[in-house]
C-alpha positions in Angstrom: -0.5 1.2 46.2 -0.3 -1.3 43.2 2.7 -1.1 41.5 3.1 -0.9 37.4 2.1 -4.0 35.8 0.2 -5.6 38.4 -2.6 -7.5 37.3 -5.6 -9.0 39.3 -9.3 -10.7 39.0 -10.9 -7.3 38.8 -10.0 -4.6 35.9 -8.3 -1.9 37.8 -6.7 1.5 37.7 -3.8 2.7 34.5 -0.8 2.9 35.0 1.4 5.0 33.3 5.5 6.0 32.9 6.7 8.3 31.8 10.2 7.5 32.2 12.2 6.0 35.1 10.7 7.0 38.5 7.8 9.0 37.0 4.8 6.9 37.5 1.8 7.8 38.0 -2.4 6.4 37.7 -4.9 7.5 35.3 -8.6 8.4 36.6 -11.1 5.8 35.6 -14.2 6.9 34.7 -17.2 5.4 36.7 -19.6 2.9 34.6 -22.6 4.1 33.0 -25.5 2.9 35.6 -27.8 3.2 32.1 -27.9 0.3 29.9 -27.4 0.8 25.8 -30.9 1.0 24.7 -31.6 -0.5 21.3 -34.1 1.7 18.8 -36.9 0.7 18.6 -37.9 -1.8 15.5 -39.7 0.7 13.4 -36.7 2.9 13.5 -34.9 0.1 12.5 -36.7 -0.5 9.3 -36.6 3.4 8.9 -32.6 3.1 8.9 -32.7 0.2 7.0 -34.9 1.7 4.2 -32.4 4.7 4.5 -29.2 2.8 4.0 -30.6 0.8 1.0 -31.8 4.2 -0.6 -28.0 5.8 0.1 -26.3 2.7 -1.1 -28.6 2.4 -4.4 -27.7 6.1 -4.7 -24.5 5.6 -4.3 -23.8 3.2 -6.6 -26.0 5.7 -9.0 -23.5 8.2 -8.4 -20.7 6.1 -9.3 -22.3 5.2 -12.5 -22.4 9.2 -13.6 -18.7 9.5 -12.5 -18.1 6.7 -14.8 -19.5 8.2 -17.8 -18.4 11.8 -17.4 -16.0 11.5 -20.1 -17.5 8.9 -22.6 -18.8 9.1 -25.8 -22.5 9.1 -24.6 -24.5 8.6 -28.3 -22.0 5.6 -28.5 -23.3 4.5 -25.0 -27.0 5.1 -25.8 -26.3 3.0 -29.3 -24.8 -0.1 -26.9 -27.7 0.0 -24.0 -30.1 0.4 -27.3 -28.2 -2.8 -29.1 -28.1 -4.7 -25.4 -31.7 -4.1 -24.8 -32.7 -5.7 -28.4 -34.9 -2.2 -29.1 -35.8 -1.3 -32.4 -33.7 1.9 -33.5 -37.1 3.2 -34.8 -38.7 2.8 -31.3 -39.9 6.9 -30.2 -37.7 6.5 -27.4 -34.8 4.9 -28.3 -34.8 7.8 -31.0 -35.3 10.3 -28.0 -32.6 8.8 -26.3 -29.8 9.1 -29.6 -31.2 12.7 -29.2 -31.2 13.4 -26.1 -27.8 11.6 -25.4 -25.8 13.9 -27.9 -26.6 17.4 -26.1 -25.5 16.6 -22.7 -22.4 18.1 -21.7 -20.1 16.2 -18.9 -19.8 19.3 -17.0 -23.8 18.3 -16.3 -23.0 14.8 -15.8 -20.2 15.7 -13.1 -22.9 17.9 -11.3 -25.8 15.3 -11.1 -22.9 12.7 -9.8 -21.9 15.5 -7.2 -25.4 16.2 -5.7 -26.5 12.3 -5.7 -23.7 11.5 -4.2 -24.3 14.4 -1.3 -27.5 13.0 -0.8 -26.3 9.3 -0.8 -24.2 10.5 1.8 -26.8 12.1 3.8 -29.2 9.1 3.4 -26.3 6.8 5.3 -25.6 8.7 7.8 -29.4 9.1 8.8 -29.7 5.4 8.6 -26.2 4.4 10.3 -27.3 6.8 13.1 -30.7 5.3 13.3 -29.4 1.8 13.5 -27.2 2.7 16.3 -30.2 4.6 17.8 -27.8 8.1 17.6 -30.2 11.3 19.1 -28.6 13.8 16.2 -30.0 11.4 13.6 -33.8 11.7 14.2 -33.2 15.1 14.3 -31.5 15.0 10.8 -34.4 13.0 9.6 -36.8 15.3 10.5 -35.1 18.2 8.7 -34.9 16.2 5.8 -37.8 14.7 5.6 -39.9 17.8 6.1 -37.8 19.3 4.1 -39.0 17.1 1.1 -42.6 16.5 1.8 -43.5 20.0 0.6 -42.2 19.9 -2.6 -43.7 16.4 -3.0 -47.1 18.0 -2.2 -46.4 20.7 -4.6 -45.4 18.2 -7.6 -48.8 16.2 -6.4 -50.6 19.3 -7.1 -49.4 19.9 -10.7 -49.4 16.3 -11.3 -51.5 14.1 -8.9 -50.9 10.3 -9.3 -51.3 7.5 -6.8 -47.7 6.9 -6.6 -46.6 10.2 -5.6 -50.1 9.9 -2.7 -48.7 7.1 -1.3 -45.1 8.7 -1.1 -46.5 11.6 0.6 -48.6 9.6 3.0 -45.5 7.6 3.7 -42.9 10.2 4.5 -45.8 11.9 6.0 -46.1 9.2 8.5 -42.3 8.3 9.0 -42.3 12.1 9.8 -45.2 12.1 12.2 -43.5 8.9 14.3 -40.1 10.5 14.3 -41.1 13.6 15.8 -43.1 11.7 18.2 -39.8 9.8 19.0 -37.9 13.4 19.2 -40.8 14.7 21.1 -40.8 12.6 24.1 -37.4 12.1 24.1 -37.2 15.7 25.0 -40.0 15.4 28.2 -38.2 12.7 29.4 -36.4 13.6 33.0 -33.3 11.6 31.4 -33.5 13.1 27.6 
């Protein structure tokens, strides 16, 4: 038996007291025979794409927070000032306009629901980076949840920008249930 305290070349067993005379070992557990596998690099860009768009978002959200309870035609009249635009411009004019009717109360929702989805944006991508199981599944739930709607806003209003946004999520989709897929007919999924 090795007593309390003892130390040797090779990591061994816990000790623990619990008083005087009341020693006793804890279990160790055995090593994982698996090795830490690293995600693969395009799931590593998709994390990294994620974690830009939730710290952008963020930083978005922080922005509303801040202005919840200014005077928002004063703020519109400084950005218009800073930005050197003509006060006659159409949409500097739709901007004094625009700027007067909104209530905080709207302001404080917007920063709460960027900021949910901020959240949600880092955790996929944290969990991607670290190659976490849950997080392709929360990925695929998210992103199918939001290709649909982009499908339906590219059928009232087709453009080329929201094509290619499509076509990307589509495809980050598509490789991330492939991902989930065979990770699930694996013997060791």
């Amino acid at each position: 038996m090795r007593p309390p305290g003892a130390r040797g070349s090779r990591p061994g067993p816990i000790w623990v007291s619990n008083g005087p005379g009341v020693t006793y070992r804890l279990p160790m557990s055995a090593p994982s025979t698996q090795p830490k596998l690293k995600p693969p690099g395009m799931l590593r860009a998709i994390a990294a794409i994620k974690i830009a768009k939730g710290l952008a978002l963020a930083g978005v959200a922080l922005g509303l927070f801040s202005i919840v309870h200014r005077d928002l035609d004063e703020l519109a009249q400084h950005f218009i000032d800073f930005m050197r635009i003509s006060p006659e411009n159409h949409y500097a004019k739709l901007l004094l306009e625009k700027a007067g009717v909104i209530e905080p109360n709207s302001i404080m929702r917007a920063g709460i629901a960027t900021a949910f989805y901020a959240s949600i944006l880092l955790s996929e991508g944290v969990g991607l980076w670290i190659g976490a199981a849950w997080a392709e599944y929360v990925v695929v739930v998210t992103t199918g949840f939001f290709v649909p709607e982009e499908i339906l806003s590219f059928v009232h209003r087709p453009s080329l920008t929201k094509a290619i946004m499509i076509a990307l999520n589509a495809a980050i989709l598509a490789y991330v249930v492939s991902i989930v897929w065979r990770r699930r007919r694996s013997p060791q999924g």
